[in-house]
C-alpha positions as CSV (number, residue, x, y, z in Angstrom):
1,X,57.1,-10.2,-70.0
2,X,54.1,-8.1,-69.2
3,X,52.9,-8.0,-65.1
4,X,50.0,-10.2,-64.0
5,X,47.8,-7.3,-63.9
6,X,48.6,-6.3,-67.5
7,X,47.8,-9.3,-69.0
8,X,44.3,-9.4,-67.3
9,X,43.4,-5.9,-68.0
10,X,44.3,-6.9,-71.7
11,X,41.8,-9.3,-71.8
12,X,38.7,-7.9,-70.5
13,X,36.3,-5.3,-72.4
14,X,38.0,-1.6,-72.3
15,X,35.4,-0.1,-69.9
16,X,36.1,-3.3,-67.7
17,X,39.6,-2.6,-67.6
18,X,39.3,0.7,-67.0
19,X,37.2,0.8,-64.0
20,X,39.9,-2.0,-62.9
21,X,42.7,0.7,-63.8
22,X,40.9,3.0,-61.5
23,X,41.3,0.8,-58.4
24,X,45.2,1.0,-59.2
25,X,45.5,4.0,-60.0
26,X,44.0,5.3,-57.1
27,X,44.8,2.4,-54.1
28,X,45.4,3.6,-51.1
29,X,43.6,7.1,-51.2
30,X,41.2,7.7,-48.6
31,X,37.8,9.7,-49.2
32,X,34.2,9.0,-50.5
33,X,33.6,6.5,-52.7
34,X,33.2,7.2,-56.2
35,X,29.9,7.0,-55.7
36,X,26.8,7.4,-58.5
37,X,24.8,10.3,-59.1
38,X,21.4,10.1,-61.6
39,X,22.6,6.2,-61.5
40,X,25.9,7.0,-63.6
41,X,29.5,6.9,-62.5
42,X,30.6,10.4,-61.4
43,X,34.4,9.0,-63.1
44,X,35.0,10.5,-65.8
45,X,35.2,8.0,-69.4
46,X,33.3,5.5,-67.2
47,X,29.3,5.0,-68.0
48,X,29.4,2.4,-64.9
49,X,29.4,2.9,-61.1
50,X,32.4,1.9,-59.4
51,X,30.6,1.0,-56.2
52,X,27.5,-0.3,-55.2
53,X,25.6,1.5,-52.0
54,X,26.8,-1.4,-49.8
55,X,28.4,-5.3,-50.2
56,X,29.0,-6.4,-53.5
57,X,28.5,-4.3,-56.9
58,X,27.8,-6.5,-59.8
59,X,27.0,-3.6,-62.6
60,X,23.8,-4.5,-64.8
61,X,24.6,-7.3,-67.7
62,X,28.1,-8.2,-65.8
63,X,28.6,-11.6,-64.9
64,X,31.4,-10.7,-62.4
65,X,31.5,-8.4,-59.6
66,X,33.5,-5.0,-60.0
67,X,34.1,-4.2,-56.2
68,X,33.1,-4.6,-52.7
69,X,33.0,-2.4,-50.1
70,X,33.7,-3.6,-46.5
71,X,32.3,-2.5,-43.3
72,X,34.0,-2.2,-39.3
73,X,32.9,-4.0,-36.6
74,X,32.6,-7.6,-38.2
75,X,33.8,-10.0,-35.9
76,X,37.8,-11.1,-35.4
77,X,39.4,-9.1,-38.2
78,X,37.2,-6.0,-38.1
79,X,37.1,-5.5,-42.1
80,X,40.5,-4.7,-41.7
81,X,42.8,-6.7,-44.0
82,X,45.6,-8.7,-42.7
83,X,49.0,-7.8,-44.2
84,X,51.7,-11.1,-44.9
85,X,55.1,-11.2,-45.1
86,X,55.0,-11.3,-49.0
87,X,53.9,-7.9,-49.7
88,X,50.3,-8.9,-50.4
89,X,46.9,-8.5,-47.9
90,X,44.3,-11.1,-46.9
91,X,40.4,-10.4,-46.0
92,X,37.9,-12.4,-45.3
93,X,34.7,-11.4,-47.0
94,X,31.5,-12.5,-45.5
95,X,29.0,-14.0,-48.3
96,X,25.4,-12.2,-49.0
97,X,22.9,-13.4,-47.2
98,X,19.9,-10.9,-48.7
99,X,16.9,-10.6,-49.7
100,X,17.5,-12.5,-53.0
101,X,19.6,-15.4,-51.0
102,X,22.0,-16.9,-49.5
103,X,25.4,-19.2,-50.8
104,X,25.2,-20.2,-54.5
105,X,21.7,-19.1,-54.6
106,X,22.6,-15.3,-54.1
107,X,23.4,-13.7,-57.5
108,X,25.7,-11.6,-56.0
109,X,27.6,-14.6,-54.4
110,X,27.4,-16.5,-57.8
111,X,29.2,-12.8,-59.2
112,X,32.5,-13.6,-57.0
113,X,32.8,-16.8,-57.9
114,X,32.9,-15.9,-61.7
115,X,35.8,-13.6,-60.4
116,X,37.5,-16.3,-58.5
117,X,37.2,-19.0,-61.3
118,X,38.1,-16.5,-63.7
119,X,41.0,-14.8,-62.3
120,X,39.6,-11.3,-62.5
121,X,40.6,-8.7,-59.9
122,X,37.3,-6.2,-58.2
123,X,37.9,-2.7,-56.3
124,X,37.9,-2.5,-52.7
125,X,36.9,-0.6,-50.3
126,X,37.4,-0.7,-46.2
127,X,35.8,1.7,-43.9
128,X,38.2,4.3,-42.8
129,X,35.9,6.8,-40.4
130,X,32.9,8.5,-41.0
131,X,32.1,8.7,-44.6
132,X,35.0,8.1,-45.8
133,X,36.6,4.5,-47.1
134,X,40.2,3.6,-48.2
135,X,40.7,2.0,-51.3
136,X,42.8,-1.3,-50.6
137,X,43.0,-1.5,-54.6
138,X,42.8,-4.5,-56.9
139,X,42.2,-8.3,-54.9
140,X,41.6,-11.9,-56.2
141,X,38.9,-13.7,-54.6
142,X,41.2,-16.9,-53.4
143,X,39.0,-19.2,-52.2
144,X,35.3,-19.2,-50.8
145,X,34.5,-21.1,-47.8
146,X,30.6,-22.9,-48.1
147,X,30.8,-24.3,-44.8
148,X,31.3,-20.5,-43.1
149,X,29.6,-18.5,-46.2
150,X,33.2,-16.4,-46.3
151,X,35.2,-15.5,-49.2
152,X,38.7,-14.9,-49.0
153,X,40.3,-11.9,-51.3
154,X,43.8,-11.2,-51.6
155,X,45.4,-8.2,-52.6
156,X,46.8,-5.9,-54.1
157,X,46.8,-6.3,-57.7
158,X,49.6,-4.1,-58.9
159,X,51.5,-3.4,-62.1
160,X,54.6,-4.3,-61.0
161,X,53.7,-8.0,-59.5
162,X,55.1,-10.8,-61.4
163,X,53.1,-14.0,-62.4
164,X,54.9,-15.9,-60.2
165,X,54.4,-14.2,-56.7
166,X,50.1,-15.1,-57.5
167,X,50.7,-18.5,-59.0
168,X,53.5,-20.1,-57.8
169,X,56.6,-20.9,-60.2
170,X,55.8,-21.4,-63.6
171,X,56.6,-24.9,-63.8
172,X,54.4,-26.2,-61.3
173,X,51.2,-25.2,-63.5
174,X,52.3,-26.3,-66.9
175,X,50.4,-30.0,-67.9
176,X,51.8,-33.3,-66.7
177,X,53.8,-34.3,-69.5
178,X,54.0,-38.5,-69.1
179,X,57.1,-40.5,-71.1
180,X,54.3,-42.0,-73.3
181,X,53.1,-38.7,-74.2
182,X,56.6,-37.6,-75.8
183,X,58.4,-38.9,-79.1
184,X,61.5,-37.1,-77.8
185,X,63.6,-39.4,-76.0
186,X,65.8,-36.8,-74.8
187,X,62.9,-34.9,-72.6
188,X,63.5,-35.8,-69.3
189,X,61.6,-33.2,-67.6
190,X,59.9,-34.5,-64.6
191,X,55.8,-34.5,-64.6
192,X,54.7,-31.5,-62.8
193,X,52.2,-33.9,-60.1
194,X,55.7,-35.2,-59.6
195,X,57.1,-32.3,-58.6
196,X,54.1,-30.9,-56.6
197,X,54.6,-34.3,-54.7
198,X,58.3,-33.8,-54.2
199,X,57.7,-30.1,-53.1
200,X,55.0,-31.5,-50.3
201,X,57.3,-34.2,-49.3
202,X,59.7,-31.6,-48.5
203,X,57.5,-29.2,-46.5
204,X,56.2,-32.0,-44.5
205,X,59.5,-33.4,-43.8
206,X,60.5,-29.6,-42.7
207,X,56.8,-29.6,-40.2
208,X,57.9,-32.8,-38.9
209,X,61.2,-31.7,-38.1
210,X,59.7,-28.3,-36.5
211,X,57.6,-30.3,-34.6
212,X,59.3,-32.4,-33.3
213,X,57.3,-35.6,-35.3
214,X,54.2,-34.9,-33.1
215,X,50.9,-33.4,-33.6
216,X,50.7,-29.7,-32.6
217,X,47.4,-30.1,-31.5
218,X,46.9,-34.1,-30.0
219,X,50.7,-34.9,-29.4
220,X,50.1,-37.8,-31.7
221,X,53.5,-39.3,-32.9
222,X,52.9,-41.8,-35.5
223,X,54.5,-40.2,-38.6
224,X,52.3,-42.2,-41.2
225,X,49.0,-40.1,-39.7
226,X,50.9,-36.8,-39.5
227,X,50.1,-34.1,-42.6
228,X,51.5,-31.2,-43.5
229,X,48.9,-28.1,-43.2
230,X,48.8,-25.1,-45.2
231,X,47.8,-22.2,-43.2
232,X,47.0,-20.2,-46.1
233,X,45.8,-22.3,-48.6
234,X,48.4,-23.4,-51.4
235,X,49.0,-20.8,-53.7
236,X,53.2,-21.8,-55.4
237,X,56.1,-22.1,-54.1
238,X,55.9,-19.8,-51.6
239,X,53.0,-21.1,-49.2
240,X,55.4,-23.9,-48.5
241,X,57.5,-22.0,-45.8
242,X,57.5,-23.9,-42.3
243,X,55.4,-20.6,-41.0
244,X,52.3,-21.2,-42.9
245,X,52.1,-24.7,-42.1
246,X,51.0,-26.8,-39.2
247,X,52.0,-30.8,-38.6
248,X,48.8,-32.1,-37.9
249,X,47.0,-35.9,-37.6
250,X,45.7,-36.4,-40.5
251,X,41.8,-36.1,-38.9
252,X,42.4,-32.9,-37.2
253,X,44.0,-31.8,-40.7
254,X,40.6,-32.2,-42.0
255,X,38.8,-30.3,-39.5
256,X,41.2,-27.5,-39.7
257,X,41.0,-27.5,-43.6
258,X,37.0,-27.3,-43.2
259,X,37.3,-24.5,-40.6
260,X,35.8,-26.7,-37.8
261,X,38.4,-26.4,-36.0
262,X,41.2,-23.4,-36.2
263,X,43.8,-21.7,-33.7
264,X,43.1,-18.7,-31.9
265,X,46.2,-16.5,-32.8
266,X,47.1,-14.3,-29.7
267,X,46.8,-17.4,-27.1
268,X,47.8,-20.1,-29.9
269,X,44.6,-22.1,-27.7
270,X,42.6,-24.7,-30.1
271,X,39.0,-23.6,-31.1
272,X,36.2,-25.8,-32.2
273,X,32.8,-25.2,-33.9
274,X,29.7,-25.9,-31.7
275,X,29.4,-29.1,-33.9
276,X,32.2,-30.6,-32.4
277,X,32.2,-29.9,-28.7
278,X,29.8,-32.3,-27.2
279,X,31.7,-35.0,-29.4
280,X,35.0,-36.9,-28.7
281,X,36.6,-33.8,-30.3
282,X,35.6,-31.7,-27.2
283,X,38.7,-32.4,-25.1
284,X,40.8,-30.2,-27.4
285,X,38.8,-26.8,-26.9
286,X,41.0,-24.5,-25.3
287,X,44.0,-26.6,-25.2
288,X,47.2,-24.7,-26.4
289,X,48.8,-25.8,-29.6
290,X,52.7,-27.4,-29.2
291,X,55.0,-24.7,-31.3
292,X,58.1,-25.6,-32.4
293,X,61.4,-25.0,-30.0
294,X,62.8,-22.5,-32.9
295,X,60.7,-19.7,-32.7
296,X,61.7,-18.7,-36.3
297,X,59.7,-22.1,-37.6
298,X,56.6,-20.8,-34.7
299,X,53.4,-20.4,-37.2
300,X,52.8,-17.0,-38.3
301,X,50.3,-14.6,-36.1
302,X,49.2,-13.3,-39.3
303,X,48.0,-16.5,-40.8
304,X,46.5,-18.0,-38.0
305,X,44.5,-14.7,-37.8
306,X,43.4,-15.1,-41.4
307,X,42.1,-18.3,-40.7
308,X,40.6,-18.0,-37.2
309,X,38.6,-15.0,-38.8
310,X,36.9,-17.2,-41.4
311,X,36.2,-19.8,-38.6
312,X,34.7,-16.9,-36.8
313,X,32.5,-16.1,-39.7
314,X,33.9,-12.4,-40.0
315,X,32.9,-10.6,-43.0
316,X,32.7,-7.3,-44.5
């Protein structure tokens, strides 16, 4: 079976690909950007530029974006990405706000989210020191976060990668297949919202276990109101480990999913938007989280600080 990144590349236009190849090819190097010169790409068999002076570079006629480049000095993550235990990188990605817009009215916004929906990989590039940048590679855009105007790319994009470490085990994407759908009396595979439910069961039952059946951020103990929170949003299999989840009521779940309300990572102290202070929320600012007695089931650092960044608003 070909990698994840192989099959995508196959897809696309062969200059597309290409450009994309480049970003593989060459992750990890640090130096100028492949910048333009007479408004063409100075990489060779490429008619495109690679990068854009700054933020996003959508290339003329492209619906998608081809990279981003990310500055220093942006808030809680710094444009630095944040490296998990799975091999991959996280980095919040602060929206445009320019001249031509903001949100879904930006065209460079609109861009990434015709990467995200579509599953294409961009280029990019982090700050290093002076003028020079280190290319991260190949990311996804995972999610994008209206409420804070932050997207959130994963990465890298390698050749090696399976399908299965970007979307989960096979089986949980394939269509519910319902008895009435199925002539075959003998198919008793189980309908894949089934098993999505079964695998949720189980990582709540492992948070409430953690946690000792209470809130980590009110206390709360009646069970029926207590959720299992993803960190990291869910991405497969793997995103239901007891360190990228919190047991949480099922209101402060909300809050947390929305980004109102997050966990500062080095203090593990409860953080609230402005919204919510002057409400009946406002108790809970500053009020350390409960962590579980095991400190191998104690939230990961690195996840918290992906997700306290995008509360933060830090971009590139």
């Amino acid at each position: 079976m070909s990698s994840l990144l192989e099959g995508i590349l196959a897809r696309l236009e062969p200059e597309h690909a290409r450009a994309l190849e480049w970003f593989a090819a060459n992750e990890g190097t640090v130096g100028p950007r492949p910048w333009r010169q007479d408004g063409q790409s100075v990489v060779p068999g490429l008619s495109i530029p690679l990068v854009a002076q700054r933020g996003i570079h959508q290339p003329a006629g492209w619906s998608c974006a081809v990279s981003i480049t990310a500055t220093s000095g942006r808030a809680y993550l710094d444009g630095k990405p944040q490296r998990l235990d799975d091999g991959t990188w996280v980095l919040p990605y602060r929206a445009h706000g320019g001249g031509d817009g903001s949100g879904l009215d930006s065209r460079w916004n609109r861009a990434l989210l015709v990467n995200m929906s579509d599953r294409i990989p961009l280029g990019v590039f982090v700050h290093a020191r002076g003028s020079a940048y280190r290319n991260l590679g190949l990311a996804m855009v995972e999610e994008y976060y209206e409420d804070q105007g932050t997207f959130l790319l994963r990465g890298p994009v390698a050749h090696p990668q399976s399908f299965a470490l970007w979307e989960g085990e096979p089986t949980e994407w394939e269509p519910v297949v319902l008895a009435a759908e199925s002539n075959d009396d003998s198919d008793t595979r189980v309908p894949t919202l089934a098993r999505l439910r079964t695998a949720q069961d189980r990582f709540r039952e492992t948070l409430l276990d953690a946690y000792s059946r209470r809130c980590a951020v009110t206390g709360y103990e009646a069970e029926p109101a207590l959720q299992a929170a993803h960190i990291l949003g869910y991405r497969g299999g793997s995103s239901q480990q007891v360190r990228n989840g919190l047991l949480l009521r099922a209101d402060v779940h909300l809050l947390y999913d929305r980004h109102l309300l997050s966990v500062e990572p080095t203090e593990g102290c409860v953080w609230l938007a402005d919204s919510l202070c002057s409400t009946a929320y406002g108790d809970l600012q500053g009020k350390p989280i409960r962590l579980p007695v095991d400190g191998e089931k104690r939230p990961d650092p690195e996840r918290l600080a992906v997700h306290f960044a995008v509360f933060s608003g830090s971009g590139g």
